[in-house]
NUBA-572407 format. One record per residue: z, x, y of N, C-alpha, C in turn; residue in three letters; residue number from 0. Coordinates in pm, 1 decimal, always signed. Layout:
# NUBA-572407
{npz: Z; npx: X; npy: Y; capz: Z; capx: X; capy: Y; cpz: Z; cpx: X; cpy: Y; code: ALA; pos: NUM}
...
# end
This chain:
# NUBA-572407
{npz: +721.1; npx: -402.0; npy: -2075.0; capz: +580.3; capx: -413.6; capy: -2046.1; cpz: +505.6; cpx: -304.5; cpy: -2122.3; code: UNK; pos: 0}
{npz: +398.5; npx: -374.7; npy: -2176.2; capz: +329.5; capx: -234.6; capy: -2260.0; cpz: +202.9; cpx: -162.5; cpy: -2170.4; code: UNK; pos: 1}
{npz: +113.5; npx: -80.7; npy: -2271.4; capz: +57.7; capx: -7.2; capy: -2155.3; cpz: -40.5; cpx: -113.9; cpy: -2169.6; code: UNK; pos: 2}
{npz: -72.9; npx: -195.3; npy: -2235.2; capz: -218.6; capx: -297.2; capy: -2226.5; cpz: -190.8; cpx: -366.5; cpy: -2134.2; code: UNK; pos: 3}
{npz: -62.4; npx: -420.1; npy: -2107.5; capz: -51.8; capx: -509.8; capy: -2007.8; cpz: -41.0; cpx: -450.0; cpy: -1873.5; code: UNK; pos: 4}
{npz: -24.0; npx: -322.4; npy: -1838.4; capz: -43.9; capx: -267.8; capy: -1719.3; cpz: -196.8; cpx: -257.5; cpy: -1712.5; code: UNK; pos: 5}
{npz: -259.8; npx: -200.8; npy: -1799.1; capz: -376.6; capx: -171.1; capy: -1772.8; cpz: -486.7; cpx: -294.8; cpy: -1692.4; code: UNK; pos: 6}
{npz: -447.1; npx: -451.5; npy: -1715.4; capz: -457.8; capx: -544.3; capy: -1731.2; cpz: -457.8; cpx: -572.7; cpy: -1552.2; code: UNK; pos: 7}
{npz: -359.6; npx: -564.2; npy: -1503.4; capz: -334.4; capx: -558.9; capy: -1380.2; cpz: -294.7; cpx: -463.2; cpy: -1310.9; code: UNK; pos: 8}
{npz: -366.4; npx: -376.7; npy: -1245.1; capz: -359.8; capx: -217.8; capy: -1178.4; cpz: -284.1; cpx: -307.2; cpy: -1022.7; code: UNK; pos: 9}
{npz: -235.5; npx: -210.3; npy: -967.5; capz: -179.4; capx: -220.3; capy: -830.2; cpz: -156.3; cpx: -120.9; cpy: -754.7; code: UNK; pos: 10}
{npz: -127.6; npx: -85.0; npy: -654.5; capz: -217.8; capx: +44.3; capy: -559.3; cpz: -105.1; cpx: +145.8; cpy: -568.2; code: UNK; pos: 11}
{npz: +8.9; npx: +73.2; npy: -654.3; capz: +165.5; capx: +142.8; capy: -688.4; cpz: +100.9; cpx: +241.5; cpy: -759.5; code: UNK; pos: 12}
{npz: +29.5; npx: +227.7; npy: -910.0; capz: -6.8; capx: +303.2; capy: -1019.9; cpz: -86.8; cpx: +420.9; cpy: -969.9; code: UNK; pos: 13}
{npz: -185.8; npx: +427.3; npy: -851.8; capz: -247.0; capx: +548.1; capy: -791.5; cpz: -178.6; cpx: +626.4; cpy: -721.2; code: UNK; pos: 14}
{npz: -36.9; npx: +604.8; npy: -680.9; capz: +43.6; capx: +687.7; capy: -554.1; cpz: +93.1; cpx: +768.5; cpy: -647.9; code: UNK; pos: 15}
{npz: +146.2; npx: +891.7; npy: -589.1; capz: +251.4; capx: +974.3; capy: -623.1; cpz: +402.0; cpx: +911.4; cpy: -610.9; code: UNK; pos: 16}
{npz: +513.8; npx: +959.3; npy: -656.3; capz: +648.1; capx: +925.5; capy: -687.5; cpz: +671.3; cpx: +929.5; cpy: -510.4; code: UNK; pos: 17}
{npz: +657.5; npx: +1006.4; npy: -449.9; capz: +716.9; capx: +987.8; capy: -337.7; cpz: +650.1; cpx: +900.7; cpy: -214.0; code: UNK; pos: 18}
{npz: +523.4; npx: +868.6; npy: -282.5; capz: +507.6; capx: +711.0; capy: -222.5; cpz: +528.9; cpx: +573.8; cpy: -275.4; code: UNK; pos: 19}
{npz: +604.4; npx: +567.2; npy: -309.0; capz: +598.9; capx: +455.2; capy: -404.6; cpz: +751.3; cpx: +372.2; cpy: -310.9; code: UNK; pos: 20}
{npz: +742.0; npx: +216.4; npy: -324.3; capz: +810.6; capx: +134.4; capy: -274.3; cpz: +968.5; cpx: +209.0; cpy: -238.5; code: UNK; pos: 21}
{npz: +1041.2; npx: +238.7; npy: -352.7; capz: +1159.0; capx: +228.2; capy: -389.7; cpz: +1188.3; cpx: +380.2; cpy: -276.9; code: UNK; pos: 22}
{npz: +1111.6; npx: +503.2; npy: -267.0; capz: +1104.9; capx: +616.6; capy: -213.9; cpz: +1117.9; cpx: +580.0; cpy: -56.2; code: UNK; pos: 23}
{npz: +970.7; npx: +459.3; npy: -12.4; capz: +981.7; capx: +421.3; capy: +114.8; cpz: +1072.7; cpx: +360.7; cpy: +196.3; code: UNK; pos: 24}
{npz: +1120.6; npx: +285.5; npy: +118.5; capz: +1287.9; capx: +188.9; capy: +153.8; cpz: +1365.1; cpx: +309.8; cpy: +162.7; code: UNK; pos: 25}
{npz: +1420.8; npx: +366.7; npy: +79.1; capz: +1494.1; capx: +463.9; capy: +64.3; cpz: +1499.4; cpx: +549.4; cpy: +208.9; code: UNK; pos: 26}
{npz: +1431.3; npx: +602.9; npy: +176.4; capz: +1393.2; capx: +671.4; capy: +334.5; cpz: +1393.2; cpx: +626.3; cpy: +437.7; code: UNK; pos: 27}
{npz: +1348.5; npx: +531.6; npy: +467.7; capz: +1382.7; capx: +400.5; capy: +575.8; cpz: +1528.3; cpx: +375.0; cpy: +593.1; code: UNK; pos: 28}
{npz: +1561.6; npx: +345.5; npy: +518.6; capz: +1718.3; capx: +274.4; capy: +524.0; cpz: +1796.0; cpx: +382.4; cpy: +561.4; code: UNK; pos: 29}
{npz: +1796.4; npx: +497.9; npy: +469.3; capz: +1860.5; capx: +655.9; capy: +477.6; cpz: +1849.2; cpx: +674.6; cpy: +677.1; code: UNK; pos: 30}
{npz: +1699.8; npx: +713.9; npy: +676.4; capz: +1676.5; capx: +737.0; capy: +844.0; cpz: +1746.4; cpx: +669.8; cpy: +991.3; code: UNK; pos: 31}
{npz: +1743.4; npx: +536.9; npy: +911.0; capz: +1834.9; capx: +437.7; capy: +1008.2; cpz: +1970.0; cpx: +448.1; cpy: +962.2; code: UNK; pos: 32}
{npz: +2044.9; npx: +495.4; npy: +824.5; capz: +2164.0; capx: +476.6; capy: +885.9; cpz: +2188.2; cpx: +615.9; cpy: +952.4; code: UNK; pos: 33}
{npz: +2115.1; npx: +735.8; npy: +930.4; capz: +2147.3; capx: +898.0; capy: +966.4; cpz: +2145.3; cpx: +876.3; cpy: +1172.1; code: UNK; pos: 34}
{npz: +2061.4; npx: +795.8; npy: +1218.8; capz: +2092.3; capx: +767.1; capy: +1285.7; cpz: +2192.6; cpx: +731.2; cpy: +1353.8; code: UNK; pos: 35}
{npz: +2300.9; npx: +632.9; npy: +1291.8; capz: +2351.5; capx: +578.0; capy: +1312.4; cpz: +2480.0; cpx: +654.7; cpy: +1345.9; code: UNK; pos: 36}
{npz: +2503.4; npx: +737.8; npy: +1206.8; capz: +2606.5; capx: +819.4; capy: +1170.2; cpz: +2621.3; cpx: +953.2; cpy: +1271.6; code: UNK; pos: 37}
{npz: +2500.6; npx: +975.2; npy: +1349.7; capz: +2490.0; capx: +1093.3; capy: +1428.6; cpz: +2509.9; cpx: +1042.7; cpy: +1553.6; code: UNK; pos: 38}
{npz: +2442.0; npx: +957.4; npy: +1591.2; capz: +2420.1; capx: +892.2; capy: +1730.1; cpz: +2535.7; cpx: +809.8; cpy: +1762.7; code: UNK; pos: 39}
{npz: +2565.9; npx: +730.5; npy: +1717.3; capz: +2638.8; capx: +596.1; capy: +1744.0; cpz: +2648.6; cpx: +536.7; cpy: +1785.9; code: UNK; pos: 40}
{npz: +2528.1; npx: +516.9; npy: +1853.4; capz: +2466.7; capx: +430.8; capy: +1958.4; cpz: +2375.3; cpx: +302.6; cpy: +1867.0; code: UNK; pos: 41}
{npz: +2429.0; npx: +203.8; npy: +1952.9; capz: +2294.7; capx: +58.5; capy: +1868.0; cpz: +2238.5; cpx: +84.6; cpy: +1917.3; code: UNK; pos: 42}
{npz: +2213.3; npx: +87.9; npy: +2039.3; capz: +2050.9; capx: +59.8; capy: +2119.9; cpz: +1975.1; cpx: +201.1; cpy: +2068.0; code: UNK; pos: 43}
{npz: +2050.1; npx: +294.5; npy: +2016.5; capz: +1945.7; capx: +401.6; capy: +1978.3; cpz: +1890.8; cpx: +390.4; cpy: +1815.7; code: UNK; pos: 44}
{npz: +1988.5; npx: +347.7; npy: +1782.6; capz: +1962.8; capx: +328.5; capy: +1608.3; cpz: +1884.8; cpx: +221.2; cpy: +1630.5; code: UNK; pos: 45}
{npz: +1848.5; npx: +53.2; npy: +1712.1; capz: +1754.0; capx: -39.4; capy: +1719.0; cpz: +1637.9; cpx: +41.0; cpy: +1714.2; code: UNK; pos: 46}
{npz: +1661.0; npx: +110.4; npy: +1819.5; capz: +1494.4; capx: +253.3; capy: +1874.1; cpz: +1458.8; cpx: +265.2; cpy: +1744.6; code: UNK; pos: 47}
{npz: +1514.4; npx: +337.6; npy: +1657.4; capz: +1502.7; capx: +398.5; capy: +1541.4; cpz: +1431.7; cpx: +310.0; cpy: +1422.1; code: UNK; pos: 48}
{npz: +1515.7; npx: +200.9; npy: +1441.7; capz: +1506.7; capx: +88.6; capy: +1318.2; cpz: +1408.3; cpx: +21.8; cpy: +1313.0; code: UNK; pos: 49}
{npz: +1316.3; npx: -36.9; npy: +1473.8; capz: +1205.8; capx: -91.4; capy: +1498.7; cpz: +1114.7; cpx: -47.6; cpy: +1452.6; code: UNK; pos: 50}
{npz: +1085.9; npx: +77.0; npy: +1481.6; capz: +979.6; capx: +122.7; capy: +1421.6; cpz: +943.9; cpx: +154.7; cpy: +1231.8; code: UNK; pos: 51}
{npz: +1046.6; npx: +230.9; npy: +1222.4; capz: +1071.0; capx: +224.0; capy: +1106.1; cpz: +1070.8; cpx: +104.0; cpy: +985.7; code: UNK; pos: 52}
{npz: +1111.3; npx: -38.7; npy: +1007.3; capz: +1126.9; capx: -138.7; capy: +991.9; cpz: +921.9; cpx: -173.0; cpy: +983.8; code: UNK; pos: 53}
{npz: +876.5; npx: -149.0; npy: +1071.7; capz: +789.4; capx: -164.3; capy: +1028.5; cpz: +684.0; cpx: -53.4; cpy: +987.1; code: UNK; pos: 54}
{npz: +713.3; npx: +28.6; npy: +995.0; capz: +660.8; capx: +111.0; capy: +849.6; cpz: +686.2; cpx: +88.8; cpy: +735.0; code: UNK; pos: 55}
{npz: +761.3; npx: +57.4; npy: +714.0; capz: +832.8; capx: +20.2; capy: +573.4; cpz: +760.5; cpx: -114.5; cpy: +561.1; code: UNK; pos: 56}
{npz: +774.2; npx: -224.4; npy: +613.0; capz: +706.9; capx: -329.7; capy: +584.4; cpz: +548.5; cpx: -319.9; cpy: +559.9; code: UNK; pos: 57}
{npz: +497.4; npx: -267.7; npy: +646.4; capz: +332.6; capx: -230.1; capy: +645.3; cpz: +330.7; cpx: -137.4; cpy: +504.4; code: UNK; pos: 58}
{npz: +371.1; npx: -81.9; npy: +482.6; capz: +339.6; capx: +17.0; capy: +358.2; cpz: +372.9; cpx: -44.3; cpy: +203.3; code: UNK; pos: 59}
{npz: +504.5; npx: -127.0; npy: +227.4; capz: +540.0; capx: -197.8; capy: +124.3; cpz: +501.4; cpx: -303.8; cpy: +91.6; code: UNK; pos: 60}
{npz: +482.3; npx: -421.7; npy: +165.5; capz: +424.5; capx: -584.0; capy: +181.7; cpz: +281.8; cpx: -586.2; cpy: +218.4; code: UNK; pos: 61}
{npz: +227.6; npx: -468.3; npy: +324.0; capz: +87.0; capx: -567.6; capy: +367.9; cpz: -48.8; cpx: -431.3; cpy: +272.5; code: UNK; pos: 62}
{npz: +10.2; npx: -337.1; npy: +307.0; capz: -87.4; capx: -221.8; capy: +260.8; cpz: -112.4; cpx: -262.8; cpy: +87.3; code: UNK; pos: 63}
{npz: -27.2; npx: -317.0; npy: +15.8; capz: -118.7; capx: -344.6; capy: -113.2; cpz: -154.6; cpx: -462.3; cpy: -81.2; code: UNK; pos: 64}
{npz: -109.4; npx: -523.4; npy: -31.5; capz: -216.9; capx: -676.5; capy: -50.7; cpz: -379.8; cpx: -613.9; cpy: +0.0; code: UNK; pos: 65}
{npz: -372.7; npx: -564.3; npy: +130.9; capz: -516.7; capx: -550.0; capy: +169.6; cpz: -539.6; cpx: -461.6; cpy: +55.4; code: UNK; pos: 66}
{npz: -502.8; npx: -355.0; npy: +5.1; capz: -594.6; capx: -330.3; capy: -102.8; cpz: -649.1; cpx: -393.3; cpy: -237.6; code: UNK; pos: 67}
{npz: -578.9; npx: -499.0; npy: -241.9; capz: -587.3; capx: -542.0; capy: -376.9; cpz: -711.2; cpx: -632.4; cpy: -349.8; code: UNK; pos: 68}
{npz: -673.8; npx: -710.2; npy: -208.0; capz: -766.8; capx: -792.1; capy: -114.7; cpz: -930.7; cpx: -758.2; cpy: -110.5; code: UNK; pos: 69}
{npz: -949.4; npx: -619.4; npy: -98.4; capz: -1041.1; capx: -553.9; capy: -39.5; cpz: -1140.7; cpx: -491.9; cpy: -201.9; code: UNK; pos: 70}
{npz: -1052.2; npx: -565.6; npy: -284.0; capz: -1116.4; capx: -468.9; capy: -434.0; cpz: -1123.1; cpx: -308.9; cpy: -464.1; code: UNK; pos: 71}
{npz: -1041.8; npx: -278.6; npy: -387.5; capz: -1066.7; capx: -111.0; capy: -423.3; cpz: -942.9; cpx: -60.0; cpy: -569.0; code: UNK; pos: 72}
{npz: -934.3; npx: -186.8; npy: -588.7; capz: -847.5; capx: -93.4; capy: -765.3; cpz: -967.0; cpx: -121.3; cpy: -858.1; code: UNK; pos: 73}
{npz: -940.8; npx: -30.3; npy: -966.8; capz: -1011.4; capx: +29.9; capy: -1086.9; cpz: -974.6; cpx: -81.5; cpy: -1179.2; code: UNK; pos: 74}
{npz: -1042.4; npx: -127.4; npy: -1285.2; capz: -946.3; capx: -225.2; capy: -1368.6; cpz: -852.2; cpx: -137.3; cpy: -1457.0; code: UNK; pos: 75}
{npz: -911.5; npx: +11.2; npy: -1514.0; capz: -864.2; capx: +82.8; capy: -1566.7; cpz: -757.6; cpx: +199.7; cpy: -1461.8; code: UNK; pos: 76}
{npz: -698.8; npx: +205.9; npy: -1540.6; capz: -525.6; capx: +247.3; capy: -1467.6; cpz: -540.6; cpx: +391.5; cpy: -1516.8; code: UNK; pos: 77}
{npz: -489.9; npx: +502.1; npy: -1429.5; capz: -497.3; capx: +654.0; capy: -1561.8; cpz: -393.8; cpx: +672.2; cpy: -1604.0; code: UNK; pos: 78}
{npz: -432.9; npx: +732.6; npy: -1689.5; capz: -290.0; capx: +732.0; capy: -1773.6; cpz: -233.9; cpx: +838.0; cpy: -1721.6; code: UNK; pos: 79}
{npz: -87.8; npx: +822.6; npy: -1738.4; capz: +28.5; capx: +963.8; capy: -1692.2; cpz: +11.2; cpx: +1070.3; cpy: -1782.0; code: UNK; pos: 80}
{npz: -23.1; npx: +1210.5; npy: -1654.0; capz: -57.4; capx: +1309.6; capy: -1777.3; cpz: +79.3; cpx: +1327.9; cpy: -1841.8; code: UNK; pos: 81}
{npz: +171.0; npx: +1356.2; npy: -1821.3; capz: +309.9; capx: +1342.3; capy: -1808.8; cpz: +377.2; cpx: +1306.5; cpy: -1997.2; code: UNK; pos: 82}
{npz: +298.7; npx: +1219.9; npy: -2033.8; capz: +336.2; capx: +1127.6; capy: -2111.2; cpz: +279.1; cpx: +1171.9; cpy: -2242.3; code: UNK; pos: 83}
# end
C-alpha cells in the first residue's frame, strides 16, 4: 500500500499511538485472560475476567471506529509519521 492510498482512506487506527492500536488491544486482552487463568485456575474466575474484558476489546476494536468513521470526525488528510 502506498502513502497515496492511505492518505485516501484515513481510519481512527492512523491517529492512535502504537499502544492503542488493534493488534496491542487483543494482545493485552488475550494475555490478561490467560494470566488469569495461569494464576487463578479457576473458570468461573477467569469467565469474571474474560467478560469484561471481551468486551473491551470488542468495543474498542469493532464498534469505536465504526462510530467514528460514522460520525465524520477523520481528516481526509492522514499525518505523516514523524518517524519516517
Amino acid at each position: 500500500m502506498s502513502d497515496g492510498d492511505r492518505t485516501s482512506t484515513p481510519t481512527v487506527w492512523h491517529y492512535k499511538p502504537w499502544w492503542c492500536q488493534p493488534w496491542s488491544i487483543l494482545l493485552t486482552g488475550v494475555g490478561l485472560i490467560a494470566a488469569s487463568w495461569l494464576v487463578l485456575h479457576r473458570v468461573w474466575l477467569t469467565v469474571l475476567v474474560a467478560i469484561p474484558l471481551s468486551v473491551w476489546m470488542g468495543y474498542f476494536v469493532l464498534v469505536f471506529p465504526r462510530l467514528v468513521a460514522q460520525a465524520g470526525l477523520l481528516e481526509t488528510d492522514v499525518p505523516k509519521d514523524p518517524s519516517n
